[in-house]
ChimeraX commands (.cxc) that place a marker at each C-alpha (Angstrom):
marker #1 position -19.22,-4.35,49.48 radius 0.5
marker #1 position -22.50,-3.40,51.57 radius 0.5
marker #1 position -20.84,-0.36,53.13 radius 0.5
marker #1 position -19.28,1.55,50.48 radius 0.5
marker #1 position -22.86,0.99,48.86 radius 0.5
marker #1 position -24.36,2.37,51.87 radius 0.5
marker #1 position -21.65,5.38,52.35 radius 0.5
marker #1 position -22.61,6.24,48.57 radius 0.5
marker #1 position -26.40,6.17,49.10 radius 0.5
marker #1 position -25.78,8.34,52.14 radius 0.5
marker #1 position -23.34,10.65,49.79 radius 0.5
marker #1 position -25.95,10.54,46.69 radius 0.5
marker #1 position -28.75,11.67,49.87 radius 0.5
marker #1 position -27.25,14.41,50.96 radius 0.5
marker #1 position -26.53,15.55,47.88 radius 0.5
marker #1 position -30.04,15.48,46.43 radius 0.5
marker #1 position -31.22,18.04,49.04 radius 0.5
marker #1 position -28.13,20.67,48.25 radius 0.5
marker #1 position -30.38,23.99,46.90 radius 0.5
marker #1 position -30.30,23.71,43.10 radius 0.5
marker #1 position -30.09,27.38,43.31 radius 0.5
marker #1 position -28.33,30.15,45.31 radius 0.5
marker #1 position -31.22,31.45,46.93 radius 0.5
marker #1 position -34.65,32.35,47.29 radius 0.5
marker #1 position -36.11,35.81,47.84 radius 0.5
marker #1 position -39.52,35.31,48.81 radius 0.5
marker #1 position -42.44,36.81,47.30 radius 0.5
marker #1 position -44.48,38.25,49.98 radius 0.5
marker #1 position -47.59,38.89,47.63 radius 0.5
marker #1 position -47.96,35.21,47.08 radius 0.5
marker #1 position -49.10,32.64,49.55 radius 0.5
marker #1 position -46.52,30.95,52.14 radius 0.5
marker #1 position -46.50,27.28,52.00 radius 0.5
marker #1 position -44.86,24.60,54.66 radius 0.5
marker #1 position -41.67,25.00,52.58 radius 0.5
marker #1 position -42.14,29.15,52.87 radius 0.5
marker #1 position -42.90,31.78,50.26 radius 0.5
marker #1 position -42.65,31.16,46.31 radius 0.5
marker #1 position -39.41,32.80,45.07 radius 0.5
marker #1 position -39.32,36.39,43.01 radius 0.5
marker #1 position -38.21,36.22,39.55 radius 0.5
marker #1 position -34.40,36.71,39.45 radius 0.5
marker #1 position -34.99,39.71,37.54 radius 0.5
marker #1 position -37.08,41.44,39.63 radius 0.5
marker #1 position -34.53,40.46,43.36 radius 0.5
marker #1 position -32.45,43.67,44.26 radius 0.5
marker #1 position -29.53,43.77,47.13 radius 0.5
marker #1 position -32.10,45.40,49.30 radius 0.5
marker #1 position -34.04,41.81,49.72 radius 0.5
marker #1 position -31.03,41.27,51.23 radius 0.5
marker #1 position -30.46,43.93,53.80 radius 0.5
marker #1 position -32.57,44.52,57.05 radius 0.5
marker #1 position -32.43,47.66,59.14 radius 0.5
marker #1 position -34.94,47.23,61.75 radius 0.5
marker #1 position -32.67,45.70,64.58 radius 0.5
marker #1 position -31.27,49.01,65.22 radius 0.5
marker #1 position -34.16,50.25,67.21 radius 0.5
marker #1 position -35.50,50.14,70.23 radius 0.5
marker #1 position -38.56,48.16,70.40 radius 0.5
marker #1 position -41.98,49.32,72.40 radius 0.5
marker #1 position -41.48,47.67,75.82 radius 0.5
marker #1 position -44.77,49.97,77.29 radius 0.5
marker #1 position -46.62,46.48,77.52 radius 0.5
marker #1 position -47.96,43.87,80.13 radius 0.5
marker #1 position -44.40,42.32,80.05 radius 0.5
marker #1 position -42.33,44.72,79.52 radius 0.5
marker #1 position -41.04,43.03,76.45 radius 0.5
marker #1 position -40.51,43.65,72.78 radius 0.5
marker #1 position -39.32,41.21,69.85 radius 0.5
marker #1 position -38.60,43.12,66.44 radius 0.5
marker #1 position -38.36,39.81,63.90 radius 0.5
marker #1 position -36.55,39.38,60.68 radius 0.5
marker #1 position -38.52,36.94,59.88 radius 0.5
marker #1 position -38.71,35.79,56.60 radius 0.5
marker #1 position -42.28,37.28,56.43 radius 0.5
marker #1 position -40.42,40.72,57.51 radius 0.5
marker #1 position -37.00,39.88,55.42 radius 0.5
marker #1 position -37.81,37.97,52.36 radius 0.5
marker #1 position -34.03,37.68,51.61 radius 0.5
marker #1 position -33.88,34.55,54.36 radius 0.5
marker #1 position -36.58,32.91,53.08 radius 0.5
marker #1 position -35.53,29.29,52.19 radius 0.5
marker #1 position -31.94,30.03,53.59 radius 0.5
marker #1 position -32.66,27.81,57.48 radius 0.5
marker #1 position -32.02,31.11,59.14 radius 0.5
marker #1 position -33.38,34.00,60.72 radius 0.5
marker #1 position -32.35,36.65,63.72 radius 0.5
marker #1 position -34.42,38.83,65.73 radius 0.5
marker #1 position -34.14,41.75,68.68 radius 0.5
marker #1 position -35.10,41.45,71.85 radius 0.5
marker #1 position -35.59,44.05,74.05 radius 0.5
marker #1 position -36.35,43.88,78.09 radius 0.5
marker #1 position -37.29,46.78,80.36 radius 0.5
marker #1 position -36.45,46.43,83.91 radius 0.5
marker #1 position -38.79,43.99,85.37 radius 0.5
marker #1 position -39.60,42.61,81.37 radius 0.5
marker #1 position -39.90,38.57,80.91 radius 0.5
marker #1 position -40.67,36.88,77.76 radius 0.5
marker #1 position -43.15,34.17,79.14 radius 0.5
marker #1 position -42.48,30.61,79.19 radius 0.5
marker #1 position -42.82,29.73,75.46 radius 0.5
marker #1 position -42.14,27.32,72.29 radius 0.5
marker #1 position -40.69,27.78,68.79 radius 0.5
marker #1 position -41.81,24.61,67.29 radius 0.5
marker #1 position -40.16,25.23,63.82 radius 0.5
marker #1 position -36.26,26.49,65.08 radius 0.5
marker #1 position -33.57,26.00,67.61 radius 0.5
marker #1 position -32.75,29.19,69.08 radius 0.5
marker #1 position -29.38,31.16,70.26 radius 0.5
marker #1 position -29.40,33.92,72.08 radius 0.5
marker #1 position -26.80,36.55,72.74 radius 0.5
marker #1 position -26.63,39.20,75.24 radius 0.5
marker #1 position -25.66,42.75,74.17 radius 0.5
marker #1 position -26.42,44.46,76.87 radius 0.5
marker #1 position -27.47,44.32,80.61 radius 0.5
marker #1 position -28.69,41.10,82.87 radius 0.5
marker #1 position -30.78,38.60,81.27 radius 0.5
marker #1 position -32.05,34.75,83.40 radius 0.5
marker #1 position -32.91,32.17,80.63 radius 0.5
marker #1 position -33.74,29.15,80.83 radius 0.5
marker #1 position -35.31,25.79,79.20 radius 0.5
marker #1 position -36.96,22.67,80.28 radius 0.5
marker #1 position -35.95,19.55,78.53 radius 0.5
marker #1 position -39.17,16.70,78.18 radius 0.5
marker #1 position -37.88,14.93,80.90 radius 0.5
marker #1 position -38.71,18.25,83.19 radius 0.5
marker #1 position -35.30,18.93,83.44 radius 0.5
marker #1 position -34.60,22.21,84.00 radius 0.5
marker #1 position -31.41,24.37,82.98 radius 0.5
marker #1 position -31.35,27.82,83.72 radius 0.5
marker #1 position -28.42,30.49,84.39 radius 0.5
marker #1 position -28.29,34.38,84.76 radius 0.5
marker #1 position -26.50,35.90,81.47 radius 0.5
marker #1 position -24.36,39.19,80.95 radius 0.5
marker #1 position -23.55,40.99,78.40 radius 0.5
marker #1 position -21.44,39.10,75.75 radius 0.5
marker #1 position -23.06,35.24,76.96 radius 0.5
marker #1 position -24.40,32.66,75.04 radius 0.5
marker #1 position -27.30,30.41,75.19 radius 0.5
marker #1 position -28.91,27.84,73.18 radius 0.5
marker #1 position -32.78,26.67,73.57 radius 0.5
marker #1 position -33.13,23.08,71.53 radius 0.5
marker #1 position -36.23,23.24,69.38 radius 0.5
marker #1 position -40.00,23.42,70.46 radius 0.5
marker #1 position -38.77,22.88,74.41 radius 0.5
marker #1 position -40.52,25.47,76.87 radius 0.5
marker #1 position -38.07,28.43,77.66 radius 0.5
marker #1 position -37.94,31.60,78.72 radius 0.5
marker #1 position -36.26,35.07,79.47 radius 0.5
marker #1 position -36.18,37.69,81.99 radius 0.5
marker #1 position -34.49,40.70,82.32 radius 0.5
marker #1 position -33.08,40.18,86.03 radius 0.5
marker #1 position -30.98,43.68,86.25 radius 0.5
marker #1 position -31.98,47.25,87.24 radius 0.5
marker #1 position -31.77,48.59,83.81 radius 0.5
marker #1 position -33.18,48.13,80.28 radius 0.5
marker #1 position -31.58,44.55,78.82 radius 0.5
marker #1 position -30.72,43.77,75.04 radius 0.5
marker #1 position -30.36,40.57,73.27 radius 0.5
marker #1 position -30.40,38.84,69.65 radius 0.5
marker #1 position -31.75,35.57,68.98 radius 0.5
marker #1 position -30.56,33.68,65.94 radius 0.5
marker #1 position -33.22,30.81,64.72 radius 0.5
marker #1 position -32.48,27.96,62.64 radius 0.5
marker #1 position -35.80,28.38,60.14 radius 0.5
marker #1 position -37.01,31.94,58.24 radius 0.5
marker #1 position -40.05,30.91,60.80 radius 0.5
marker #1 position -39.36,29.65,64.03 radius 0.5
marker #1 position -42.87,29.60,64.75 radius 0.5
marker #1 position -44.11,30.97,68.61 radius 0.5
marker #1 position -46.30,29.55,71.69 radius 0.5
marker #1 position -46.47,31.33,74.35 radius 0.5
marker #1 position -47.94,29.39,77.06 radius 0.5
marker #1 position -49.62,32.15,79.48 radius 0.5
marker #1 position -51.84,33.32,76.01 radius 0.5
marker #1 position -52.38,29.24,75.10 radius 0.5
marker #1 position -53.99,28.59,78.30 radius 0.5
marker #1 position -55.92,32.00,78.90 radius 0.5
marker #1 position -55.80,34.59,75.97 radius 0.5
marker #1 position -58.07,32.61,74.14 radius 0.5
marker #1 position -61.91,31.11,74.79 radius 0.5
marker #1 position -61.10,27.87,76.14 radius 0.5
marker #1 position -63.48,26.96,78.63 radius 0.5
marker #1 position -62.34,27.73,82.19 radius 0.5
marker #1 position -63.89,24.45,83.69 radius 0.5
marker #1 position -61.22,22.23,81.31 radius 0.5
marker #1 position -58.81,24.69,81.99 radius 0.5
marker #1 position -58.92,23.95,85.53 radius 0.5
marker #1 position -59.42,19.99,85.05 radius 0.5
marker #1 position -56.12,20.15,82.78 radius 0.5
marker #1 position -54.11,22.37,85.11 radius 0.5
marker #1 position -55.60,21.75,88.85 radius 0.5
marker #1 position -55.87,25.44,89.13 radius 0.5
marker #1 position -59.07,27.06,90.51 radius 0.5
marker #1 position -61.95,28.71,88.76 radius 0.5
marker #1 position -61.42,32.20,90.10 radius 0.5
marker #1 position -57.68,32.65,89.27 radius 0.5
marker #1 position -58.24,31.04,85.78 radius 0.5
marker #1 position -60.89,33.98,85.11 radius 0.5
marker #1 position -58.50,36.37,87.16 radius 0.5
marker #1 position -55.79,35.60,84.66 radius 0.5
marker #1 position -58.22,35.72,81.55 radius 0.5
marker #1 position -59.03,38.68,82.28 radius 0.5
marker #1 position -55.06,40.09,82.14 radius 0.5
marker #1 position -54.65,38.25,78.66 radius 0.5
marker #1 position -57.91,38.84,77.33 radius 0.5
marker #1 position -59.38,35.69,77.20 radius 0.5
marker #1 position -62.80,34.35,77.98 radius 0.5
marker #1 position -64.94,31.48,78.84 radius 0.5
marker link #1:1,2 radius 0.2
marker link #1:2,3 radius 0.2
marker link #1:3,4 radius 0.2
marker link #1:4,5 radius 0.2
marker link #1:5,6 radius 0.2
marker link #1:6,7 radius 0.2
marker link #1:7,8 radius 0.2
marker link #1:8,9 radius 0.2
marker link #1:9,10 radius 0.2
marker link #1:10,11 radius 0.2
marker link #1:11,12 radius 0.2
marker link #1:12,13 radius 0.2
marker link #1:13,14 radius 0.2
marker link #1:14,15 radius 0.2
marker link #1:15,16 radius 0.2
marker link #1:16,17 radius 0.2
marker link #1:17,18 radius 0.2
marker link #1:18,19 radius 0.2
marker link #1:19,20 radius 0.2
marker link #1:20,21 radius 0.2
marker link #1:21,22 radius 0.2
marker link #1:22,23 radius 0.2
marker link #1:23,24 radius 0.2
marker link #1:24,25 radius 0.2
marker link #1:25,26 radius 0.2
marker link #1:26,27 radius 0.2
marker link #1:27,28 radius 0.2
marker link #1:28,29 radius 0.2
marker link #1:29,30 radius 0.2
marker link #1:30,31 radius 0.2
marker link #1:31,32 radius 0.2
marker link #1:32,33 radius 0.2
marker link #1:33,34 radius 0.2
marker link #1:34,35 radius 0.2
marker link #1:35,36 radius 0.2
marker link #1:36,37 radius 0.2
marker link #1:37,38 radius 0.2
marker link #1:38,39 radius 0.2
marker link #1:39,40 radius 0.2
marker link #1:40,41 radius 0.2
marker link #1:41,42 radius 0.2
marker link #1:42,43 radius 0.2
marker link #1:43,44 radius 0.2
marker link #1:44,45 radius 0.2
marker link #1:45,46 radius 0.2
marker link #1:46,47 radius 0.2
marker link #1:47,48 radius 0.2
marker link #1:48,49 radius 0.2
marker link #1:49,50 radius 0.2
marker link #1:50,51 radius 0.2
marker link #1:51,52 radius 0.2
marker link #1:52,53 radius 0.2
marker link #1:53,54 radius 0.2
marker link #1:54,55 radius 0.2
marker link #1:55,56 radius 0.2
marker link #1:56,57 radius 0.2
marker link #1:57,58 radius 0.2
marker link #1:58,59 radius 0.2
marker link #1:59,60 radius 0.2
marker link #1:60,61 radius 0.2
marker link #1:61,62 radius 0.2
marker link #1:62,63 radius 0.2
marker link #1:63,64 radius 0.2
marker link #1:64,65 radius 0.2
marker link #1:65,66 radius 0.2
marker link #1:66,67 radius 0.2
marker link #1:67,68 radius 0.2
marker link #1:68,69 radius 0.2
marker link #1:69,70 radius 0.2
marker link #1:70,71 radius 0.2
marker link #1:71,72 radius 0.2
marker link #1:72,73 radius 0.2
marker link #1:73,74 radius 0.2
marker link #1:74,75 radius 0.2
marker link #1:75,76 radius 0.2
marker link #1:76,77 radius 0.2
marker link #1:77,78 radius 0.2
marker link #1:78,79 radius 0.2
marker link #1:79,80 radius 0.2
marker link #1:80,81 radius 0.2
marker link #1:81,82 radius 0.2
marker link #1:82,83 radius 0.2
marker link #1:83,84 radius 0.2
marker link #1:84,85 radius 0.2
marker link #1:85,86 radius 0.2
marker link #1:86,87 radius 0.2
marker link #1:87,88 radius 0.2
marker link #1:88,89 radius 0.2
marker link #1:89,90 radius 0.2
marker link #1:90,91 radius 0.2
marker link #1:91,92 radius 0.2
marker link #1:92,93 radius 0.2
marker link #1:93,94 radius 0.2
marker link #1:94,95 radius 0.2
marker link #1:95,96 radius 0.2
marker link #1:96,97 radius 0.2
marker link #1:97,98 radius 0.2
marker link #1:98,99 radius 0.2
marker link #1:99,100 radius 0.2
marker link #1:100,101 radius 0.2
marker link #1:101,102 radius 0.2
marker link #1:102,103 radius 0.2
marker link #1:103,104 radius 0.2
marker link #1:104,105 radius 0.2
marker link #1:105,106 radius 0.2
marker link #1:106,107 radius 0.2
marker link #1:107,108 radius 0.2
marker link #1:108,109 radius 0.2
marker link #1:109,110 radius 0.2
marker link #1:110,111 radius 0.2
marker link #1:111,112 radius 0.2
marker link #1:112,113 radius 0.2
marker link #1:113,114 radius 0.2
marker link #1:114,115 radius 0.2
marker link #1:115,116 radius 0.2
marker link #1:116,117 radius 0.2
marker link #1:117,118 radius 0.2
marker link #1:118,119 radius 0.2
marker link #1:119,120 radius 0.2
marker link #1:120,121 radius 0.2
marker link #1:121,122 radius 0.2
marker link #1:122,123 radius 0.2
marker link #1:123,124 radius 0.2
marker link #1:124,125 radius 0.2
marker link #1:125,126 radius 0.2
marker link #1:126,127 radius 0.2
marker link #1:127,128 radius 0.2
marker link #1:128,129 radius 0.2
marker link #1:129,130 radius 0.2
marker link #1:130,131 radius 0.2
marker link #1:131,132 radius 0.2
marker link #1:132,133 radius 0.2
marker link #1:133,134 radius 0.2
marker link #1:134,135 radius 0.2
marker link #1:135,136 radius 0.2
marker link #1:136,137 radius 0.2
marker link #1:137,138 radius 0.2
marker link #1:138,139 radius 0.2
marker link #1:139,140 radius 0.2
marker link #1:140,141 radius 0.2
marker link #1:141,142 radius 0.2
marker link #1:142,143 radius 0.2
marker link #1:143,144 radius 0.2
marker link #1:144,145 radius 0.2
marker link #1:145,146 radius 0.2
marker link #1:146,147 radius 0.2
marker link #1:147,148 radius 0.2
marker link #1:148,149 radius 0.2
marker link #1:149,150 radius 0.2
marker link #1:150,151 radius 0.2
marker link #1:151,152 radius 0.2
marker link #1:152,153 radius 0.2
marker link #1:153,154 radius 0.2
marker link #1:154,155 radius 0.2
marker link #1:155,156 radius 0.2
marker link #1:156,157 radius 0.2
marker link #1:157,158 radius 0.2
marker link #1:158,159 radius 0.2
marker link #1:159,160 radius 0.2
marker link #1:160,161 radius 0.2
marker link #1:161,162 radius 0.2
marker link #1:162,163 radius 0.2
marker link #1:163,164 radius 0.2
marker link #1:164,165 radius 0.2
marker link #1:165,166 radius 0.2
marker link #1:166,167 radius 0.2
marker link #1:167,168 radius 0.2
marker link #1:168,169 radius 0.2
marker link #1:169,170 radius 0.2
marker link #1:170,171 radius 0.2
marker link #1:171,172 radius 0.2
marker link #1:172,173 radius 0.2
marker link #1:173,174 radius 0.2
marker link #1:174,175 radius 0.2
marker link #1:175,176 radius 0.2
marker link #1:176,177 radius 0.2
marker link #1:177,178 radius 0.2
marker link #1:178,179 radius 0.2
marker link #1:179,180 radius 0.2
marker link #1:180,181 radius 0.2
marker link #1:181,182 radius 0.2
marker link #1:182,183 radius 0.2
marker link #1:183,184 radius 0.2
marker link #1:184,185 radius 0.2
marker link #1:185,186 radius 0.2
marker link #1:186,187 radius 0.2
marker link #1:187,188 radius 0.2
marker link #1:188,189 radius 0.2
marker link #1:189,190 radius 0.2
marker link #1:190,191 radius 0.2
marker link #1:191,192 radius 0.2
marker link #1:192,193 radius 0.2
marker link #1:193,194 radius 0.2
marker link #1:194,195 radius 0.2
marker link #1:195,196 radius 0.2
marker link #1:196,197 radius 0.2
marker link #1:197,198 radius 0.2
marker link #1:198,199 radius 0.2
marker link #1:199,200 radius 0.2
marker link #1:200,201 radius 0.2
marker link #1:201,202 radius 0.2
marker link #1:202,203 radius 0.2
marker link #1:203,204 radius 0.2
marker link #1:204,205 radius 0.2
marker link #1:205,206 radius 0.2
marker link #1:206,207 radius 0.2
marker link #1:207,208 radius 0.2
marker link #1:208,209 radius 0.2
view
């Protein structure tokens, strides 16, 4: 008798966190809450909160890394808000990494379109998996784990990433440690590195201290 009871609970669970609606565009002019944005009035949603046309172009890869990420984001594409998805572009100029990094709100798949892309995650046991991609490979990144991407061809590398939250949330771990104003003296007690490269790499990222 205790299982079916259990089984039921489980059922009755599940159940009670189905949406209770078919979606919710979010209202960008409102404020954006641990659950996301407020929904628009029904009346007011249009099939354009559904459609984004961003991912078509080429993002601005004239940068320290060589790297762009155009998001659709639900911040950027109100129609996922609420919906436990979101997508976004990547594009890698030749010699173009996307640091070692975190999305502590999302898993992550990413898809490569075009060119030669080496991606890779380490687990929390330091376990590391890593494998050059081409075009038409898959690869998942488990949520907030460190990972990375580099584009490990000659020429200019595409890629989507799909995200399992409107916002995935992002670390990166090069701007953690020395884009900001933590002190340079912890920095190197925390990390073992020395004083002079720690203000060496500050200065790249912009940091101080």
């Amino acid at each position: 008798m205790i299982l079916p009871i259990f089984i039921a609970s489980l059922l009755f669970a599940s159940s009670s966190f189905a949406a209770v609606q078919d979606f919710c565009v979010g209202d960008l002019n409102g404020p954006e809450g641990p659950a996301g944005y407020s929904c628009k009035k029904a009346a007011t949603v249009t099939v354009d909160d559904f459609v984004f046309s961003r991912l078509g172009a080429i993002g601005n890869t004239s940068n320290i890394i060589k790297a762009a990420v155009t998001p659709a984001f639900s911040a950027q594409f109100p129609g996922v808000n609420g919906l436990g998805i979101s997508i976004a572009r990547l594009d890698l100029a030749a010699g173009g990494v996307i640091p070692m990094h975190t999305h502590p709100g999302a898993s992550e798949v990413l898809v490569v379109v075009k060119g030669s892309i080496t991606a890779g995650f380490i687990s929390s046991a330091n376990a590391v998996y890593f494998k050059p991609l081409k075009q038409g490979d898959i690869m998942v990144f488990p949520q907030g784990l460190l990972h990375f991407q580099i584009n490990s061809g000659g020429s200019p590398a595409l890629a989507f990433v799909s995200f399992s939250s409107p916002v995935p949330g992002l670390q990166i771990l090069d701007y953690a440690l020395f884009g900001n104003n933590l002190p340079t003296e912890l920095i190197a007690l925390t990390t073992f590195l020395d004083a002079a490269t720690i203000k060496k790499l500050k200065g790249v990222l912009g940091g101080s201290g």
